[in-house]
Backbone as JSON, one array per atom type, in Angstrom:
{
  "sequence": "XXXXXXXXXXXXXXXXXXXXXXXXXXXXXXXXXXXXXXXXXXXXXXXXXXXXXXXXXXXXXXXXXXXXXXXXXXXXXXXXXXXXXXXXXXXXXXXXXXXXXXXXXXXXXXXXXXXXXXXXXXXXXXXXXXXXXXXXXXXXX",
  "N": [[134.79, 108.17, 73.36], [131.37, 108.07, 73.22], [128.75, 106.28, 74.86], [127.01, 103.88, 74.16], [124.27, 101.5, 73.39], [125.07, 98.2, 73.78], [127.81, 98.38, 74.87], [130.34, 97.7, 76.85], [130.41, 98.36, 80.38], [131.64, 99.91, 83.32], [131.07, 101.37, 86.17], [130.86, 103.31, 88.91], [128.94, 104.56, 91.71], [126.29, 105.69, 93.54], [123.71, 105.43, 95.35], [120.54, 107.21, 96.15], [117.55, 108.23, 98.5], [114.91, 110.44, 98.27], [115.32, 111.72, 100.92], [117.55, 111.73, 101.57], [118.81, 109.35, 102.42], [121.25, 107.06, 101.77], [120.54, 104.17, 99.95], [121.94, 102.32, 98.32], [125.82, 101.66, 97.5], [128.15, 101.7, 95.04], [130.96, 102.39, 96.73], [133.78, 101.04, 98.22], [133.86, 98.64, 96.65], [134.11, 96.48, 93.98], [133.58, 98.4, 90.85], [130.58, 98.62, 89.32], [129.46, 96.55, 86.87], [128.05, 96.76, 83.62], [126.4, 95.8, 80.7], [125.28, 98.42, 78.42], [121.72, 98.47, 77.3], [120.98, 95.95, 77.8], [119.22, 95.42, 80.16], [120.34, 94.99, 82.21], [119.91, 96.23, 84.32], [117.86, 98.84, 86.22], [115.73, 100.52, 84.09], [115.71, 103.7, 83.93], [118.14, 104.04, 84.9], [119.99, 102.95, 83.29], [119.43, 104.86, 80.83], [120.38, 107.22, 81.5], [123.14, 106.73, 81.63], [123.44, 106.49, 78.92], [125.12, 108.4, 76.29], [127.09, 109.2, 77.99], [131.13, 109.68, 78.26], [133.97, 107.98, 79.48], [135.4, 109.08, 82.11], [133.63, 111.04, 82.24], [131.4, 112.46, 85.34], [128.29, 112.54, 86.72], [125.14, 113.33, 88.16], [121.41, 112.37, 89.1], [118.06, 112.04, 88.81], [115.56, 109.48, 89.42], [112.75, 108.65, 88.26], [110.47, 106.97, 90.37], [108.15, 105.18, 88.42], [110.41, 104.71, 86.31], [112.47, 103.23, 87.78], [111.85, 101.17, 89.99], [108.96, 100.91, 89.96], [105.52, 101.55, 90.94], [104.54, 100.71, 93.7], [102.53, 97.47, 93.86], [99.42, 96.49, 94.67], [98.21, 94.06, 94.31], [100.62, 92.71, 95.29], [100.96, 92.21, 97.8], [99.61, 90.21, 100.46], [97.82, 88.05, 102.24], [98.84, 85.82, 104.96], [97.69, 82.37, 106.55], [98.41, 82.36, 110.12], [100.02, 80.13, 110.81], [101.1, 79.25, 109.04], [103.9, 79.84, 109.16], [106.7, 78.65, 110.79], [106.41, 77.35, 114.4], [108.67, 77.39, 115.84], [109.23, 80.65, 115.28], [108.32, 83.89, 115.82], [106.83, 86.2, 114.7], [106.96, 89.45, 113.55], [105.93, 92.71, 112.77], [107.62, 94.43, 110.28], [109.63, 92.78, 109.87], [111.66, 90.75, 107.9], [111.39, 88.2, 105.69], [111.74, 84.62, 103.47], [110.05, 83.55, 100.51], [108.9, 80.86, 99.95], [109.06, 79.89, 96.56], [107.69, 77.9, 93.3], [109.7, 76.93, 91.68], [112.02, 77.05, 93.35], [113.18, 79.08, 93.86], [113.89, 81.86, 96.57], [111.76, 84.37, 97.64], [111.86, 87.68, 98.52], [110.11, 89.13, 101.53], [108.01, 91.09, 103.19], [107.2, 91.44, 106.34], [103.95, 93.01, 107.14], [101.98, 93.44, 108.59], [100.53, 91.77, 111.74], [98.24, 89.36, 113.07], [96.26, 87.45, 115.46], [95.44, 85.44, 114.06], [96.13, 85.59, 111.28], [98.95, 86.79, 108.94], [100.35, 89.8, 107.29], [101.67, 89.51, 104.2], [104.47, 91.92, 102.31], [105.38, 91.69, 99.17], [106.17, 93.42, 97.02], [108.79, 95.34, 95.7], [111.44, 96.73, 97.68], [112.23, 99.3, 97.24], [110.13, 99.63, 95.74], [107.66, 102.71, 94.47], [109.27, 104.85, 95.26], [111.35, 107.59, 94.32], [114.57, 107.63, 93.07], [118.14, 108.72, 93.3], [120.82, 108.81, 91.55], [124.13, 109.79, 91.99], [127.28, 109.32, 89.63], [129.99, 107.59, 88.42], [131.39, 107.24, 85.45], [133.69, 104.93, 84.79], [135.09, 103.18, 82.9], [135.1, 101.82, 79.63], [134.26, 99.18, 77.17]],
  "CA": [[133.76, 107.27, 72.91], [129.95, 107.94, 73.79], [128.35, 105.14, 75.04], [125.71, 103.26, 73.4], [123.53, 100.07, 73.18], [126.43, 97.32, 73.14], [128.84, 98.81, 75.22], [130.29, 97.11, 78.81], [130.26, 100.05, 81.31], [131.52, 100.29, 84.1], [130.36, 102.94, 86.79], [131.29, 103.49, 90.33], [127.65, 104.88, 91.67], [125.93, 106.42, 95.09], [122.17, 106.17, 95.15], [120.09, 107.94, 97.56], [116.45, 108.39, 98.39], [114.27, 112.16, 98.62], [115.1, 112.45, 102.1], [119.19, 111.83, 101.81], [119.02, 107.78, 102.86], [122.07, 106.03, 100.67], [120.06, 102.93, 99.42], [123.23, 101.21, 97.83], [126.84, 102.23, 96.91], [129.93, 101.12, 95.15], [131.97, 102.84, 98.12], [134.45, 100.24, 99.22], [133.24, 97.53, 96.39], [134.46, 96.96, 92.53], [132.18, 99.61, 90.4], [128.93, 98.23, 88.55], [129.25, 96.12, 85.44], [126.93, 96.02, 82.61], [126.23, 95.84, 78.79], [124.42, 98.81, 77.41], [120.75, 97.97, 76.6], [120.51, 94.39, 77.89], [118.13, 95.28, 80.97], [120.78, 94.55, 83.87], [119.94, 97.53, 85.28], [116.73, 99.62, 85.87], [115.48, 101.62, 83.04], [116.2, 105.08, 84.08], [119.84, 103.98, 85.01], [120.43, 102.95, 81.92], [119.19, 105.84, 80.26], [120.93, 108.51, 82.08], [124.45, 106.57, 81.11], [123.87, 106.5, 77.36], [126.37, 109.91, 75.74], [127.99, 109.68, 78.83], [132.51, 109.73, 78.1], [134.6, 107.51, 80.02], [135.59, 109.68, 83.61], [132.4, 111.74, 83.38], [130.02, 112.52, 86.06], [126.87, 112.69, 86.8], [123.94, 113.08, 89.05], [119.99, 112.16, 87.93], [116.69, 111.75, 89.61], [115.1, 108.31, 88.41], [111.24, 108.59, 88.48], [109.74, 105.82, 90.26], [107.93, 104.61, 87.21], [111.61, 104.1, 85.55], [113.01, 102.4, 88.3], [110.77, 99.59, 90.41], [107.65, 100.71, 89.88], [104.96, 101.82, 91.84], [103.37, 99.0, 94.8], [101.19, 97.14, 93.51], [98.61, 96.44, 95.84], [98.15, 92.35, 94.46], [101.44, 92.24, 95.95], [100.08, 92.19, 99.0], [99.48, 89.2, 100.46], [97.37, 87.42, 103.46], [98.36, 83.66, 105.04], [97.66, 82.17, 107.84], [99.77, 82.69, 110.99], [100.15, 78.96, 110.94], [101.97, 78.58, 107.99], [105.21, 79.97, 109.68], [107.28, 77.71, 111.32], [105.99, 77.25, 115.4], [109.66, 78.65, 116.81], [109.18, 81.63, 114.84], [107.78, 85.06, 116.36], [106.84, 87.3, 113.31], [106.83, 90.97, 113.69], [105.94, 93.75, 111.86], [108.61, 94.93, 109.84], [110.42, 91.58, 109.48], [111.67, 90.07, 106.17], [111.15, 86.61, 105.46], [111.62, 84.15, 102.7], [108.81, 82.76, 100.8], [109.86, 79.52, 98.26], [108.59, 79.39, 94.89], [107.95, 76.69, 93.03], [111.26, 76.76, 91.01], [113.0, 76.2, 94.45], [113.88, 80.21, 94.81], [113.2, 82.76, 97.42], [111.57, 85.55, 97.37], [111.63, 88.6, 100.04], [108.57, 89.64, 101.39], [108.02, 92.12, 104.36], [105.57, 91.09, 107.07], [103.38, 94.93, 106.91], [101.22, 93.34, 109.67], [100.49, 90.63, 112.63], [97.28, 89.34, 114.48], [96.42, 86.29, 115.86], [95.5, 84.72, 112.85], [96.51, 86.13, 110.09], [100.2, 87.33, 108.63], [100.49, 90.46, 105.63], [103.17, 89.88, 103.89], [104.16, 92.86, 101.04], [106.49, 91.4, 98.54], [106.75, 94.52, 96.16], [110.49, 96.06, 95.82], [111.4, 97.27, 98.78], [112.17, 100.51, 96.84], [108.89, 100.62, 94.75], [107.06, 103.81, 94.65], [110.38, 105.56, 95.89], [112.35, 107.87, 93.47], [115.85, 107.68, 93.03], [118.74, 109.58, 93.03], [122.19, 108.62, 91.25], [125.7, 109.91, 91.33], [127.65, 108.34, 89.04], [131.23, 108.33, 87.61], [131.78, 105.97, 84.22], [135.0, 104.08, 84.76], [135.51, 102.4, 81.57], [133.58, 101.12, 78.47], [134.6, 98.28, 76.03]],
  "C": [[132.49, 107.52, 73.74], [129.49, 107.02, 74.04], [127.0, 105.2, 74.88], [125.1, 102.14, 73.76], [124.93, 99.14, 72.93], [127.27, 97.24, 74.07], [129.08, 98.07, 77.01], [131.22, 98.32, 79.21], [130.58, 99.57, 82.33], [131.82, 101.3, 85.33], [130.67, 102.52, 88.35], [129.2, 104.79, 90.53], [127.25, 105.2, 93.33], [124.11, 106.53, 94.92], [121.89, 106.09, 96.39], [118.25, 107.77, 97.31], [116.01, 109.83, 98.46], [115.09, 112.23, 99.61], [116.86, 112.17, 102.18], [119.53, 110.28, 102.2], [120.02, 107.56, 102.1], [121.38, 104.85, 101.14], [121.23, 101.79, 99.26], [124.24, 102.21, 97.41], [127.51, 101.05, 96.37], [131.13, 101.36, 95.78], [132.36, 101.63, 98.49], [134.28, 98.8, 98.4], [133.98, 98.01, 95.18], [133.01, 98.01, 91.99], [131.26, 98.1, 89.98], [129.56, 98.0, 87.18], [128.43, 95.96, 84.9], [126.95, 96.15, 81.65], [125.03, 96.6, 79.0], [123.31, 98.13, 76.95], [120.07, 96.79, 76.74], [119.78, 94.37, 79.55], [118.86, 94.41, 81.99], [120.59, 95.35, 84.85], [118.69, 98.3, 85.04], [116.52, 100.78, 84.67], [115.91, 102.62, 83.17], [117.73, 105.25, 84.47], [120.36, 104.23, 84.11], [120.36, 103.97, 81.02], [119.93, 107.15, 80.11], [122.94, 108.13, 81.74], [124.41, 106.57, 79.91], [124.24, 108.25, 76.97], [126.38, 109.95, 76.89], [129.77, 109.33, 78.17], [132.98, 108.5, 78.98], [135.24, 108.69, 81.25], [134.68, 110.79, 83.62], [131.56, 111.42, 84.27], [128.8, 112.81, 86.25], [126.12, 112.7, 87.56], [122.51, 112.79, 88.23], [119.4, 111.99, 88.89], [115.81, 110.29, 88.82], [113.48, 109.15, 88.89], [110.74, 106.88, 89.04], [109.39, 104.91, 89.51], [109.27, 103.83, 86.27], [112.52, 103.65, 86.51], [112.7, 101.02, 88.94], [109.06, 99.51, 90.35], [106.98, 101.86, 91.46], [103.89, 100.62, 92.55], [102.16, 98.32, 93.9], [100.41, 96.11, 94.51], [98.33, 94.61, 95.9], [98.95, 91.68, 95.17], [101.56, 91.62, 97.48], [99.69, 90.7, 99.43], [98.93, 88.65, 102.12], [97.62, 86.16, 104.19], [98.34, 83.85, 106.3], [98.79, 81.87, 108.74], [100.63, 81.24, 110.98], [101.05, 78.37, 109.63], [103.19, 79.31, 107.98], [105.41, 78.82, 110.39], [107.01, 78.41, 113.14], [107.19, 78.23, 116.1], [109.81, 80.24, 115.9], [108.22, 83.03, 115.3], [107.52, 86.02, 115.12], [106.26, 88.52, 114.16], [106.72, 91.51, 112.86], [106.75, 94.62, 111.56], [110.03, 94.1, 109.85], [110.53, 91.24, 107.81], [112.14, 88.75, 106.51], [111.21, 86.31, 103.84], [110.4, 83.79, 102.27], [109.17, 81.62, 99.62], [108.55, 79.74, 97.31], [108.92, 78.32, 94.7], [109.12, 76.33, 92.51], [112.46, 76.94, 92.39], [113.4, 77.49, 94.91], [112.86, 80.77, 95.95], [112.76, 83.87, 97.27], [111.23, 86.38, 98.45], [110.84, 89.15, 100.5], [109.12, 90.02, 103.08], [106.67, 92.16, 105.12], [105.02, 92.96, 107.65], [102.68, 94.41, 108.71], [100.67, 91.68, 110.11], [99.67, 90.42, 113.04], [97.22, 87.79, 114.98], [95.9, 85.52, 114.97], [95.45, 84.54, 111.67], [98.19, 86.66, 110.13], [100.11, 88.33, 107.37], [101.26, 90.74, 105.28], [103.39, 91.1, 102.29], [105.03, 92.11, 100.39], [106.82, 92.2, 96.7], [108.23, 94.82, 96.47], [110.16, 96.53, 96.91], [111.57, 99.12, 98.37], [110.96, 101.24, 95.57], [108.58, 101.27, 95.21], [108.04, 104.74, 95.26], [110.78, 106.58, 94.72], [113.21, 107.86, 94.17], [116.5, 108.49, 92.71], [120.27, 109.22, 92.88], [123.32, 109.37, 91.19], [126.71, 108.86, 91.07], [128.92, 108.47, 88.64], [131.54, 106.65, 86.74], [133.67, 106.09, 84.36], [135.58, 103.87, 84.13], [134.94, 101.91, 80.86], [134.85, 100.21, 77.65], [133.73, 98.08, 75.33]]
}
């Protein structure tokens, strides 16, 4: 069976960055579940599993563009040092929460520190990166 739009997949997986980093695995974890087509998974993932079999493999290169993007610079963000909490020391190259109004968090990466200012980035931590998957499909229903 080729797998299509529809189909629940799942994939045991190894991604890497250019320089050889592993980003994330399923090493040591159940594989990766998802439905075919329904945008649980970055574009170029998805892509590179449709006419894949059930126990083939695979390697792929995502393109940036088809995985988180590339930075976008609005992301970017200035507040004042003062709107951390007093026992808190921020450093550059810390991750911090920041609340939204709907009560979640979101992860943002202090780029830079002075004495009265904080810049936090809260782009993917892997935008502007390409990717690099090996993959082995598990099982489809």
């Amino acid at each position: 069976m080729v797998i299509k739009d529809g189909d629940k997949v799942k994939i045991h997986y190894k991604g890497t960055l250019d320089d050889g980093t592993v980003f994330d695995s399923s090493e040591g974890r159940d594989p990766l579940e998802f439905e075919v087509g329904s945008k649980q998974v970055i574009p170029g993932f998805e892509k590179a599993v449709k006419g894949m079999k059930k126990g083939d493999k695979n390697t792929f290169k995502i393109d940036c563009k088809d995985a988180y993007g590339e930075p976008n610079p609005s992301m970017i963000q200035k507040i004042p040092r003062d709107k951390l909490p007093a026992d808190q020391e921020p450093k550059a190259g810390m991750m911090v929460g920041i609340g939204l109004p709907n009560g979640q968090q979101m992860p943002a990466k202090i780029t830079e520190v002075n004495d009265k200012e904080i810049t936090l980035d809260v782009n993917h931590p892997l935008a502007g990166k390409n990717l690099t998957f090996e993959i082995e499909l598990v099982s489809v229903n």
